[in-house]
C-alpha positions as CSV (number, residue, x, y, z in Angstrom):
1,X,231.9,161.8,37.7
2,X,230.1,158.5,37.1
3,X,229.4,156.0,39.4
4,X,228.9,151.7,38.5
5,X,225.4,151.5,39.9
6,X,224.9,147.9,38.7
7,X,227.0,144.8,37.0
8,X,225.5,145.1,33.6
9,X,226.0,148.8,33.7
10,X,228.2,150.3,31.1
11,X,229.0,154.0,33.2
12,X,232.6,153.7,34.7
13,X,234.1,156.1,37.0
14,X,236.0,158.4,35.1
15,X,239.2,160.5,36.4
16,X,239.6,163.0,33.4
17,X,239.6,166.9,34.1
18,X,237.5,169.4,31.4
19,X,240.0,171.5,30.3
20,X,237.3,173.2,27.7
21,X,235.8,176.0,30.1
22,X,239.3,177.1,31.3
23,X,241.1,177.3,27.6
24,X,238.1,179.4,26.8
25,X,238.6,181.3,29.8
26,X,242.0,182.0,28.9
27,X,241.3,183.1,25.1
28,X,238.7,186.0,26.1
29,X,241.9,187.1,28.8
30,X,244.4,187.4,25.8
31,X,242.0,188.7,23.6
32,X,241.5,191.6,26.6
33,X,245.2,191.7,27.2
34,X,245.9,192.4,23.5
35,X,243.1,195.0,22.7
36,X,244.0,196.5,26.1
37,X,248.0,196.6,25.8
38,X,248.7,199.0,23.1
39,X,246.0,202.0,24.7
40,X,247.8,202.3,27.8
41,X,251.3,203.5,25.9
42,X,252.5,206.5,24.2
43,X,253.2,206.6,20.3
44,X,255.9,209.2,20.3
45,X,259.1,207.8,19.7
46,X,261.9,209.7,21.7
47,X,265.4,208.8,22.6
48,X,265.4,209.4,25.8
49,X,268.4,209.6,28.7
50,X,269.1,207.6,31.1
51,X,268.8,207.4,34.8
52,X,269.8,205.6,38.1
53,X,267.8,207.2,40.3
54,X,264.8,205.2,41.9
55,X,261.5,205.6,39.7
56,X,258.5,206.6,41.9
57,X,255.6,205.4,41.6
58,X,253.4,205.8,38.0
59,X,249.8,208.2,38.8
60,X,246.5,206.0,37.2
61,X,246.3,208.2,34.3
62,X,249.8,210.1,33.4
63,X,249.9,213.3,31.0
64,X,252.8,213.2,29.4
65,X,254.6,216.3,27.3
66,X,256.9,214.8,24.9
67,X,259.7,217.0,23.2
68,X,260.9,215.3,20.1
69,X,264.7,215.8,18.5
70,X,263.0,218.3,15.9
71,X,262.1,220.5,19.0
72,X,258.3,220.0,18.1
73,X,256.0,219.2,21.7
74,X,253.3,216.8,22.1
75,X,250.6,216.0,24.8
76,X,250.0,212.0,25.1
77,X,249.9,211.3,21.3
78,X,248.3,215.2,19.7
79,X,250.9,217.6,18.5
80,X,250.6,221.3,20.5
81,X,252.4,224.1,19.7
82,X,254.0,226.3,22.8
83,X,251.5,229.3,22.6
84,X,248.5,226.4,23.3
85,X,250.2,224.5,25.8
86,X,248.4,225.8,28.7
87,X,245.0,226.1,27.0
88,X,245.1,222.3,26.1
89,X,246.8,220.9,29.4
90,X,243.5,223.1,31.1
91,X,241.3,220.7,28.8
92,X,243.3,217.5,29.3
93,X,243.5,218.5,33.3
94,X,239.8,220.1,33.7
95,X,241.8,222.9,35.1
96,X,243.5,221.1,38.0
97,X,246.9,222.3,38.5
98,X,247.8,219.7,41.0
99,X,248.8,217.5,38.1
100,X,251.9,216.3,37.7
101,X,253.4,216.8,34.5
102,X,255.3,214.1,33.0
103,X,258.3,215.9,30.4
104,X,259.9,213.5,28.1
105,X,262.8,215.1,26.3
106,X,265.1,213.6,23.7
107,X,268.6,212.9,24.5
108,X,269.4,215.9,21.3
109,X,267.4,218.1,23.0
110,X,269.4,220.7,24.6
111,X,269.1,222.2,28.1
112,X,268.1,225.8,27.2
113,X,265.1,224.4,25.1
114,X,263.9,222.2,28.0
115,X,264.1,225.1,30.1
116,X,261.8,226.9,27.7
117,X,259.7,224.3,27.8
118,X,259.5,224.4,31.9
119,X,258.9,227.8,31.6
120,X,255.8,227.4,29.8
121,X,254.7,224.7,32.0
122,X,255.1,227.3,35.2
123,X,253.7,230.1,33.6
124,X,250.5,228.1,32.4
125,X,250.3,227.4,36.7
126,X,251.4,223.8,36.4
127,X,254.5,223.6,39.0
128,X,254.5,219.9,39.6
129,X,256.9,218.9,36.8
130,X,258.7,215.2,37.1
131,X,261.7,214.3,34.5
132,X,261.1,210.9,32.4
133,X,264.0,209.2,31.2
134,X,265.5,205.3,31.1
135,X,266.3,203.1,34.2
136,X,269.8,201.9,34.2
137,X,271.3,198.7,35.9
138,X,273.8,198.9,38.0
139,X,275.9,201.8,39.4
C-alpha cells in the first residue's frame, strides 16, 4: 500500500488486492487433485447391487476382491486366480489377518459362487469379510 508523502509526489494510495499468489495457489491444488483422484479408485468395472443399509465407515487403505460377471476374481486392479488367493492377500496384507476384506460381486453373479468365494477367503484365515454394493435413496 502506498502512502502520498508529499504534494509533488506521484504514489497514491491504492485499494487493489493481488490476486496472482492465490490463482497460483489454486493451480498447483488442481493439478494435485487431478494426479491424485484417479489412484485412490478401483478399475474393475462391476455391476453391482444395491443397498439401503447404512455404509460404515471406509479403512485408510481398503483391499478390495472384485468378482466380475465372467466369474473371474481380482485384488484392487491384478487378476488372481482362487488357488492364489490366500498367497497374494498374505503379500497385499503382510500376513495380517485382521483385515477386512472388501468383496465386490456383480449383480449376475450368483449366490453359490460368492459363497465359494467366502469360502476361500475363510480358509486362507481372513474372517473379517464386509459386502460392497450401491447406496439407495429412500426406503
Amino acid at each position: 500500500m502506498g502512502i502520498h508523502l508529499n504534494e509533488g509526489d506521484d504514489l497514491q494510495e491504492t485499494h487493489e488486492i493481488n490476486v496472482t499468489p492465490f490463482i497460483d495457489v489454486m493451480l498447483v491444488l488442481l493439478i494435485i487433485f487431478m494426479v491424485a483422484a484417479p489412484l485412490a479408485t478401483v478399475d474393475i468395472k462391476v455391476n453391482l447391487p444395491a443397498s439401503t443399509a447404512k455404509p460404515a465407515p471406509r479403512p485408510d487403505k481398503p483391499i478390495y476382491l472384485s468378482i466380475k460377471e465372467d466369474l473371474s476374481l481380482y485384488l484392487d486392479n491384478e487378476q488372481v486366480a482362487e488357488q492364489q488367493l490366500g498367497a497374494t492377500l498374505d503379500k497385499l496384507t503382510q500376513s495380517d489377518k485382521e483385515k477386512t476384506i472388501f468383496v465386490r460381486g456383480d449383480k449376475k453373479v450368483d449366490y453359490g459362487r460368492l459363497m465359494e468365494v467366502m469360502d476361500a477367503l475363510r480358509s486362507a484365515g481372513y474372517l473379517k469379510i464386509g459386502l460392497v454394493g450401491l447406496e439407495t435413496v429412500g426406503n
